[in-house]
N, CA and C atoms as an extended XYZ file, in Angstrom:
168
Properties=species:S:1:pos:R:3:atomname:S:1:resname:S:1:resid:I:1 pbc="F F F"
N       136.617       31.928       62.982 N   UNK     1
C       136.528       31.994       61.542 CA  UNK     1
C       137.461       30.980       60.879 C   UNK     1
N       138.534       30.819       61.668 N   UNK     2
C       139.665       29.752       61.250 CA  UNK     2
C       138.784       28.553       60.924 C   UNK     2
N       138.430       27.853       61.949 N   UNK     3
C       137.861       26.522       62.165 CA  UNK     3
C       136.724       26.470       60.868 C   UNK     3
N       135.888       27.697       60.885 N   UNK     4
C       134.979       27.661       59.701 CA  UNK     4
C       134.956       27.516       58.005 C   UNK     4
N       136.400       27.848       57.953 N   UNK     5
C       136.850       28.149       56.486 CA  UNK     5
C       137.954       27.148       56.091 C   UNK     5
N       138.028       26.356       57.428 N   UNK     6
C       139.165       25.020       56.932 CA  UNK     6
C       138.332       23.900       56.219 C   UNK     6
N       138.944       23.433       55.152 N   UNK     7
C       138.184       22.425       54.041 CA  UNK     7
C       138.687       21.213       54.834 C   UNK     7
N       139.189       20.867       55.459 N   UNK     8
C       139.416       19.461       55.622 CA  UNK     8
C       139.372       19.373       57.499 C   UNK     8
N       138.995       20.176       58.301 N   UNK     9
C       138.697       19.988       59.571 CA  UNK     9
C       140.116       20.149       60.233 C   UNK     9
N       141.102       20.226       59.467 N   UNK    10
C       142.693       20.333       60.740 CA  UNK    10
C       142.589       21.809       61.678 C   UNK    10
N       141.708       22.125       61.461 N   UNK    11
C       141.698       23.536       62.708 CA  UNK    11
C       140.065       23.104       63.276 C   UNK    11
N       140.373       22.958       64.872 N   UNK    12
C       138.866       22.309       65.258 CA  UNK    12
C       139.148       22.784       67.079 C   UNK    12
N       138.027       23.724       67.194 N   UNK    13
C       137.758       23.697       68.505 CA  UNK    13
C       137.151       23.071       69.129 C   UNK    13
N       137.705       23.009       70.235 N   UNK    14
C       137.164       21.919       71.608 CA  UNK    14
C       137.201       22.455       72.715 C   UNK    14
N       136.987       21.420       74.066 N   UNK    15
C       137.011       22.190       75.014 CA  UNK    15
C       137.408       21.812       75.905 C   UNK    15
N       138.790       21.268       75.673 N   UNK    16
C       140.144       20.988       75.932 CA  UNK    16
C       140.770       22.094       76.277 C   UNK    16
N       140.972       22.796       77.441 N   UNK    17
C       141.540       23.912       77.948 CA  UNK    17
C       142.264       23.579       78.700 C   UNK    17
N       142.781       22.578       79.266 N   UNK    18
C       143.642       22.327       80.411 CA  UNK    18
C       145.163       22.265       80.106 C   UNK    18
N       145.828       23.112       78.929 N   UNK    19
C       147.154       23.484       78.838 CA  UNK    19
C       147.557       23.976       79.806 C   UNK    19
N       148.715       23.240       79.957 N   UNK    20
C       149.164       23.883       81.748 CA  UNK    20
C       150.860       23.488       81.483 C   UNK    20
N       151.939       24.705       82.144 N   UNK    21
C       153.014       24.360       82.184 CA  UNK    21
C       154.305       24.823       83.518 C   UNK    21
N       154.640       23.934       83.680 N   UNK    22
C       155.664       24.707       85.183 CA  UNK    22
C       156.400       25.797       84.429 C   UNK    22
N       156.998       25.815       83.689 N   UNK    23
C       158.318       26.744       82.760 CA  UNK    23
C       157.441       27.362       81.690 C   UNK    23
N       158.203       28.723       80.710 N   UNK    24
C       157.448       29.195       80.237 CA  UNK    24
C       157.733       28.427       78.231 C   UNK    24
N       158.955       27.970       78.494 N   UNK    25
C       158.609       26.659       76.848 CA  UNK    25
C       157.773       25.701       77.227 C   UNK    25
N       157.119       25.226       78.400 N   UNK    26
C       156.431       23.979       78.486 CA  UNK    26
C       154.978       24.367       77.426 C   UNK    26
N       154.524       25.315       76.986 N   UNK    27
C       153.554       26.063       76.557 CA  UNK    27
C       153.616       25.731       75.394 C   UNK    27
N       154.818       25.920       74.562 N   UNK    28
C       155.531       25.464       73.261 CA  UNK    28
C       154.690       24.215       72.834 C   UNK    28
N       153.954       23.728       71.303 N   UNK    29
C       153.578       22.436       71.962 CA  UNK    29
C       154.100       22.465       69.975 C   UNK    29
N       154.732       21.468       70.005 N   UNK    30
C       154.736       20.484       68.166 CA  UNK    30
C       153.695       20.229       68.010 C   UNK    30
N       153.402       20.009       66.748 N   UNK    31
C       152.809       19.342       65.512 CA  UNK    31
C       152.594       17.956       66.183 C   UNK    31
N       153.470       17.357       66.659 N   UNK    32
C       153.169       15.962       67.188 CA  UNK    32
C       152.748       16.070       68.702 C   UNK    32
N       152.929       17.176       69.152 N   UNK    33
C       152.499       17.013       70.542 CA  UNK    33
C       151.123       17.392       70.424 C   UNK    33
N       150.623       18.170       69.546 N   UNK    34
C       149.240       18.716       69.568 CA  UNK    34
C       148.084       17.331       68.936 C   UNK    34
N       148.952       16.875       68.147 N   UNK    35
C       148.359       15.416       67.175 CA  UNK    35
C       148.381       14.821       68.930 C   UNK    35
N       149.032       14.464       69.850 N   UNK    36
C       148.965       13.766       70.660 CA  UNK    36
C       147.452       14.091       72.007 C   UNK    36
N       147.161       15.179       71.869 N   UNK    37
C       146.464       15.314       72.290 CA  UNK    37
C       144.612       15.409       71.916 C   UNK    37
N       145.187       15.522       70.649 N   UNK    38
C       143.656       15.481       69.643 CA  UNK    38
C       143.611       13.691       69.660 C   UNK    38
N       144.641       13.149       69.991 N   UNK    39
C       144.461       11.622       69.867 CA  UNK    39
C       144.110       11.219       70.578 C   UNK    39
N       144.424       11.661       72.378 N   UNK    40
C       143.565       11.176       73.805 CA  UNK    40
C       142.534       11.912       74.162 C   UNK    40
N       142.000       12.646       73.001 N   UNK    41
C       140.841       13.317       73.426 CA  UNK    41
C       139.712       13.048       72.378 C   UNK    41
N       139.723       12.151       71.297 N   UNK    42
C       139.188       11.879       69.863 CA  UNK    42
C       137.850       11.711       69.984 C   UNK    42
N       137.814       10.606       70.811 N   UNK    43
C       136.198       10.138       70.912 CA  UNK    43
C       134.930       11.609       71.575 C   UNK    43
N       135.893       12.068       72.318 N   UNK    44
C       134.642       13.620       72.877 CA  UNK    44
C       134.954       14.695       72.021 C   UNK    44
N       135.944       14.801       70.968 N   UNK    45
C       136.257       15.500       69.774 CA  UNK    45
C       134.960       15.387       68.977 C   UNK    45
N       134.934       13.823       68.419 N   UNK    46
C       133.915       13.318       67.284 CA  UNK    46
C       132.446       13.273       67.897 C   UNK    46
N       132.340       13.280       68.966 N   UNK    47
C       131.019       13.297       69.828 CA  UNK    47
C       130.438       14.849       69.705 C   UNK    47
N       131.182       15.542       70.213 N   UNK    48
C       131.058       17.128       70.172 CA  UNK    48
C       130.812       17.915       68.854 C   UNK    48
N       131.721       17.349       67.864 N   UNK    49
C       131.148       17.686       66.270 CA  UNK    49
C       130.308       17.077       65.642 C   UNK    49
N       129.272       15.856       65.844 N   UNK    50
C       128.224       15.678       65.520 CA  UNK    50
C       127.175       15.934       66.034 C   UNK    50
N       127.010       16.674       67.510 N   UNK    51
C       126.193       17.524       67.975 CA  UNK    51
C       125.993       18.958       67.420 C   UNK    51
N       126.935       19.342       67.160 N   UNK    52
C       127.636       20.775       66.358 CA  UNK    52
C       127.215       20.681       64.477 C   UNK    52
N       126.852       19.879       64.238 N   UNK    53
C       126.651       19.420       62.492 CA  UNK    53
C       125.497       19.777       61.882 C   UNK    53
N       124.405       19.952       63.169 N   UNK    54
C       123.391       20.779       62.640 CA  UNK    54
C       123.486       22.368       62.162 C   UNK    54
N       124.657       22.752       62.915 N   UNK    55
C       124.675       24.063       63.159 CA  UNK    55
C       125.605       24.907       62.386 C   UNK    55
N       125.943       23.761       61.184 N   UNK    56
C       127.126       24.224       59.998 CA  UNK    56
C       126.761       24.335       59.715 C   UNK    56
């Protein structure tokens, strides 16, 4: 419902599941660490939501 009711797209599921950590802060992730990963993952981000665009 999050992802649905955000006006500008900053809450966006994917299927990017491979959070993984030896320790239990490695889990912890910033604002910039999460931006870092929406950044090496962008192009199958934007691929995946224009398949998905019919269905908004």
């Amino acid at each position: 419902m999050c992802e649905e009711s955000c006006p500008v797209d900053s809450i966006v599921e994917t299927r990017i599941f491979d959070y993984h950590g030896e320790e239990r802060g490695d889990l912890v992730y910033t604002k910039d660490m999460l931006l870092a990963v929406g950044d090496k993952h962008e192009k199958q981000i934007a691929a995946d939501r224009a398949i998905d665009k019919a269905f908004r």
